[in-house]
C-alpha positions in Angstrom: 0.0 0.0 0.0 1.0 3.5 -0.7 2.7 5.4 2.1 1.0 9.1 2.3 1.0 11.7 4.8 -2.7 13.2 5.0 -2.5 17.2 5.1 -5.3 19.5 7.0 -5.1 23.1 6.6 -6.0 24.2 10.1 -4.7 25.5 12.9 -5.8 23.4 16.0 -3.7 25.0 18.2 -4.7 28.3 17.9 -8.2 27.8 18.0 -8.2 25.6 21.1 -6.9 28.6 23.0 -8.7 31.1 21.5 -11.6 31.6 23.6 -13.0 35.2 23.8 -10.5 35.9 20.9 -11.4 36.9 17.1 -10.4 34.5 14.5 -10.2 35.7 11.1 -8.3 33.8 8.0 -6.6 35.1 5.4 -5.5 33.3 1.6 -2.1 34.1 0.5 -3.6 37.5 -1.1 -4.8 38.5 2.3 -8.0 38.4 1.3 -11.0 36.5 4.0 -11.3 32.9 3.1 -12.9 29.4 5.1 -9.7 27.7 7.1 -9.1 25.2 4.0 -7.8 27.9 2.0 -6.1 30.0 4.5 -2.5 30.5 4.6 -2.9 33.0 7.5 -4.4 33.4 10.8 -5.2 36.2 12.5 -5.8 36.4 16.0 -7.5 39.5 17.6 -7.9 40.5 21.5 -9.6 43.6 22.8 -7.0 44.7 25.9 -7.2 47.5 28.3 -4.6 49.6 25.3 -6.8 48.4 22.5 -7.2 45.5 20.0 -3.7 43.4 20.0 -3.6 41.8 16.9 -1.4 38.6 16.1 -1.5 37.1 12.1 0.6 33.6 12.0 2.2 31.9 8.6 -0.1 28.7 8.7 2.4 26.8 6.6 4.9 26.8 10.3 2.9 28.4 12.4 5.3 31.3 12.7 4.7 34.8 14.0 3.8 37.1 10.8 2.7 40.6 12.8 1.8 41.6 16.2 0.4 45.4 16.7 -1.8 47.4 18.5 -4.8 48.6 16.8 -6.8 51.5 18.5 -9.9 49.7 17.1 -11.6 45.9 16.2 -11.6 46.8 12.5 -8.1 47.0 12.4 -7.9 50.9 10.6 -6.1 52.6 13.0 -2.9 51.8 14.0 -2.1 53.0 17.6 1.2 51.6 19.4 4.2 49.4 18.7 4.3 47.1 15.4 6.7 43.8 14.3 6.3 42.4 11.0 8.5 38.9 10.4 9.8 36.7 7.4 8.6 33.0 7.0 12.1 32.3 8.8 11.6 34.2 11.9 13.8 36.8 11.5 12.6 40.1 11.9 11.1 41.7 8.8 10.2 45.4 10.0 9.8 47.2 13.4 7.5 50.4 13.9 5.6 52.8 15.8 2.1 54.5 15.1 0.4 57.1 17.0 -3.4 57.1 15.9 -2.6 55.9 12.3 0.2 57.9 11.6 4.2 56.7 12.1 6.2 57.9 14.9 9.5 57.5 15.8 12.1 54.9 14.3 11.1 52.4 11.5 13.2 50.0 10.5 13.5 47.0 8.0 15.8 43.9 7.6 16.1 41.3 4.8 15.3 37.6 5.5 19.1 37.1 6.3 19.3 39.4 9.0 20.8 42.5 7.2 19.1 46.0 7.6 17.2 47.2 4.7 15.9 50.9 5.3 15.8 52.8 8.2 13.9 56.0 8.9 12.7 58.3 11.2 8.9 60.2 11.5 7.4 62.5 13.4 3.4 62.3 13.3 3.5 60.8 10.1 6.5 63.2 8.5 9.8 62.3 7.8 12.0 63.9 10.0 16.1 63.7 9.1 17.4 61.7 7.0 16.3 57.9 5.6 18.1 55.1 4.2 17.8 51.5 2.4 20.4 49.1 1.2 21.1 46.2 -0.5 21.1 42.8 1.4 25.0 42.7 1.1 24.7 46.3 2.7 25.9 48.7 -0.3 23.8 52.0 0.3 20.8 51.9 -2.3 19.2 55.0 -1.6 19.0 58.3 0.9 16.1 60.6 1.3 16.9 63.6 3.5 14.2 66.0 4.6 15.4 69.4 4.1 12.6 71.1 5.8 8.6 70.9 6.5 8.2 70.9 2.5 11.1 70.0 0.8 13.9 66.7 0.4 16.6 65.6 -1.9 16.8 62.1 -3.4 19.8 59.7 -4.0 19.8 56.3 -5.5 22.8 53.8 -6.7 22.7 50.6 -8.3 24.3 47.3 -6.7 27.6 48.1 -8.0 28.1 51.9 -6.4 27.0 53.5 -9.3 25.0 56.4 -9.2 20.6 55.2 -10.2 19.2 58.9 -9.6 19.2 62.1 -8.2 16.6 65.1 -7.7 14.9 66.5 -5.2 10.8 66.1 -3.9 8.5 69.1 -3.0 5.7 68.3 -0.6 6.2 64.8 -1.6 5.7 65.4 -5.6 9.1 65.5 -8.0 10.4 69.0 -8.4 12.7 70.8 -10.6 15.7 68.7 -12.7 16.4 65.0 -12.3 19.1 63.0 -13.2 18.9 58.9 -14.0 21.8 56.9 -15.3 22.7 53.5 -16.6 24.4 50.9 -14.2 27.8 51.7 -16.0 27.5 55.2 -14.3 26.4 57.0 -18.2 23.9 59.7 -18.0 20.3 57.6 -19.1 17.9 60.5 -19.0 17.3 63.8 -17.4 13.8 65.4 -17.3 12.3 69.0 -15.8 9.6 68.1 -13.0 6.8 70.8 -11.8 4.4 69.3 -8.9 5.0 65.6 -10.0 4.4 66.3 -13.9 7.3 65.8 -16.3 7.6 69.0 -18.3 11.1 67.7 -20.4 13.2 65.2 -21.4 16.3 63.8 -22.7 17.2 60.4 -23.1 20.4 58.9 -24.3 22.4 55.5 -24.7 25.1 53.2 -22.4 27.6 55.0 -24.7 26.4 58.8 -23.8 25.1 59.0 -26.9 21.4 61.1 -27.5 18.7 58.1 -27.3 15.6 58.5 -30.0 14.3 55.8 -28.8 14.3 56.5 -25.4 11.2 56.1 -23.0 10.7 57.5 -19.1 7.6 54.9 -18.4 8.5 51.9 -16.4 8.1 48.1 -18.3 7.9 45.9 -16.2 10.4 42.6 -15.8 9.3 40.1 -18.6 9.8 36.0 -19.1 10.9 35.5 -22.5 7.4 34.5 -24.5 5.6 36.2 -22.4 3.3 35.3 -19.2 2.0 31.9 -21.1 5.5 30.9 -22.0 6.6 31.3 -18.0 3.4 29.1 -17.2 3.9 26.3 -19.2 7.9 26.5 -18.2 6.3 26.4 -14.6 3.9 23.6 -15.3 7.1 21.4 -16.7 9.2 22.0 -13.8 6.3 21.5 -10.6 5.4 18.0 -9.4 3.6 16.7 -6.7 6.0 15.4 -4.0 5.9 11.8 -3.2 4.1 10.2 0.0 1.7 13.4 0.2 -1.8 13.6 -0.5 -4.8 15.7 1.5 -7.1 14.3 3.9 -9.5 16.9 2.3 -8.5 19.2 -1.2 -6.6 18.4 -3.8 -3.9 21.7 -4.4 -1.7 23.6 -2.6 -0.3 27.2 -3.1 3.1 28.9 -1.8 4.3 32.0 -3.0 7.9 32.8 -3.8 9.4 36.5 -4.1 13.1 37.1 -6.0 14.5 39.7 -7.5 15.9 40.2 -11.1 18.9 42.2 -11.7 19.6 44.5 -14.8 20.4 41.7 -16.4 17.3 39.5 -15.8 19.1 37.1 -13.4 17.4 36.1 -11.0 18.7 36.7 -7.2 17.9 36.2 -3.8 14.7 33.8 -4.4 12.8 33.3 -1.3 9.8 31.8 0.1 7.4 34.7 1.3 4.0 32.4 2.3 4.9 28.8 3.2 2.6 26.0 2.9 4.7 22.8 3.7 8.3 22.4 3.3 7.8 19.9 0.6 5.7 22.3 -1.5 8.0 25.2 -0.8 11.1 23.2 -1.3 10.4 22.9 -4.8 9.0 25.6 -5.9 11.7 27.4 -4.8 14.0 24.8 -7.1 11.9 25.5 -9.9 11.9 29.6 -10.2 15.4 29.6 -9.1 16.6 27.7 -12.4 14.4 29.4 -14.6 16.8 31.6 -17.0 15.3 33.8 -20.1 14.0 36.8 -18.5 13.8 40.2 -20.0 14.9 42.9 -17.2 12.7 46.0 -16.2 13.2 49.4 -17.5 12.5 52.8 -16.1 13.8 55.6 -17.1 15.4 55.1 -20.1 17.3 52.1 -18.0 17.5 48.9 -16.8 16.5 48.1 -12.8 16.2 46.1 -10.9 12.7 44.1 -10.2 10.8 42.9 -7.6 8.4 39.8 -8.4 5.8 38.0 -6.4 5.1 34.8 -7.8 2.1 32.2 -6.5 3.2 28.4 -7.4 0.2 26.2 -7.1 0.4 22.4 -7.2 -2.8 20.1 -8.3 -2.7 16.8 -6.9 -3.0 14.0 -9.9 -6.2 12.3 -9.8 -5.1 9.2 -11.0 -3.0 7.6 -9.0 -4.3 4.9 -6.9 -3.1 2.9 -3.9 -0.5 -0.3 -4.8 
């Protein structure tokens, strides 16, 4: 007979000790779904300070967010907030004083490094705030100037210089500068109140660009989103000795980056379901090579992508 390992997505736990507690779940989108579907609890407590709020990873039953809500529906945010990666490290630490961020906030990668840090007074950015790369190259600075004003500072992975310009109560103002990631000037363009007044683009080689375009295009597989599903669909496979004592798919989702040269780095699993399920699906978008890089501003970037791997259990095997 077949070994198998029957799968129940629920959270017995949780529920046996959550008397006089709110129980809400959440799908991998964070949108409400029955417990079969869920890939998130959230547990909910009205305290003498307010509505504590707890969400968990169903997939290990690891701490996703705990925070202080000033009410039940969860709109206003009123105390101390932690936000964590499937690993348990810390994902992102802040403070909110009815809705509005106060004080230190800062973010860290799932291997521990520091991602951005920043500073905020009622809600306004107060000094000077920064993000870097997971190997901790600088990647950008904002630095408030005054009530109304800040300048802007980004570099690529490599040191070189991304952009440059400064924001006026939070809208693009005045000249900006973009450039390749060989440090070559990629575009400038005239801002008033957000709107782009003027351009220029020009080539890796500094030379004027025709062809050149300020919109953003987003990271592309090569053939296009059917040609990345059907690589996907080659590549998945139901793990052996697992089946569900009720359902027949499962769903994790997976978040990498691709360079400026479509390569794809630092793949991750952001919403666990079961290591066997993530354990592949990490496998199979790590290998996958063909992608088109993003483009904004006359330039390649680099590109954040969320991708949900689902799994259909075959129908047709039967028991030996």
């Amino acid at each position: 007979m077949k070994k198998s390992l029957l799968i129940v997505c629920c959270w017995c736990g949780i529920a046996a000790s959550a008397q006089q507690k709110i129980l809400r779940y959440f799908n991998a989108q964070w949108k409400p779904c029955d417990e079969l579907a869920a890939r998130f609890v959230s547990v909910r407590q009205q305290t003498d300070s307010g509505w504590v709020w707890q969400d968990f990873y169903l997939g290990n039953k690891q701490l996703q967010m705990r925070g202080l809500f000033a009410d039940s529906a969860g709109e206003v945010e009123n105390g101390f907030f932690y936000w964590f990666h499937p690993n348990g490290e810390l994902d992102r630490a802040a403070r909110y004083i009815n809705g509005k961020a106060h004080g230190a906030s800062l973010g860290y990668y799932g291997n521990g490094m520091m991602e951005d840090s920043a500073n905020y007074d009622h809600g306004k950015l107060v000094g000077v705030a920064l993000s870097w790369y997971r190997d901790g190259m600088i990647k950008d600075s904002t630095h408030s100037l005054n009530d109304s004003l800040s300048s802007f500072v980004s570099w690529f992975s490599n040191g070189a210089p991304s952009a440059a310009g400064y924001f006026l109560h939070g809208k693009k103002e005045g000249k900006w500068k973009y450039f390749h990631s060989n440090g070559s000037l990629a575009m400038t363009a005239l801002y008033k109140q957000g709107a782009q007044l003027d351009s220029a683009f020009y080539d890796e080689q500094g030379n004027p660009d025709s062809k050149g375009r300020s919109v953003a295009i987003p990271a592309e597989y090569t053939g296009g989103p059917r040609a990345w599903q059907a690589y996907m669909e080659s590549k998945l496979y139901w793990p052996d000795g697992l089946e569900f004592a009720n359902g027949n798919m499962a769903e994790t989702i997976i978040e990498f980056e691709l360079d400026e040269d479509g390569v794809i780095r630092h793949a991750e699993v952001a919403v666990p379901f079961h290591p066997a399920f993530d354990k592949i699906a990490l496998k199979v978008v790590q290998q996958a090579k063909g992608w088109q890089p993003a483009k904004q501003f006359n330039r390649r970037v680099m590109y954040r992508f969320r991708q949900r791997v689902t799994f259909s259990m075959p129908d047709d095997e039967e028991e030996e």
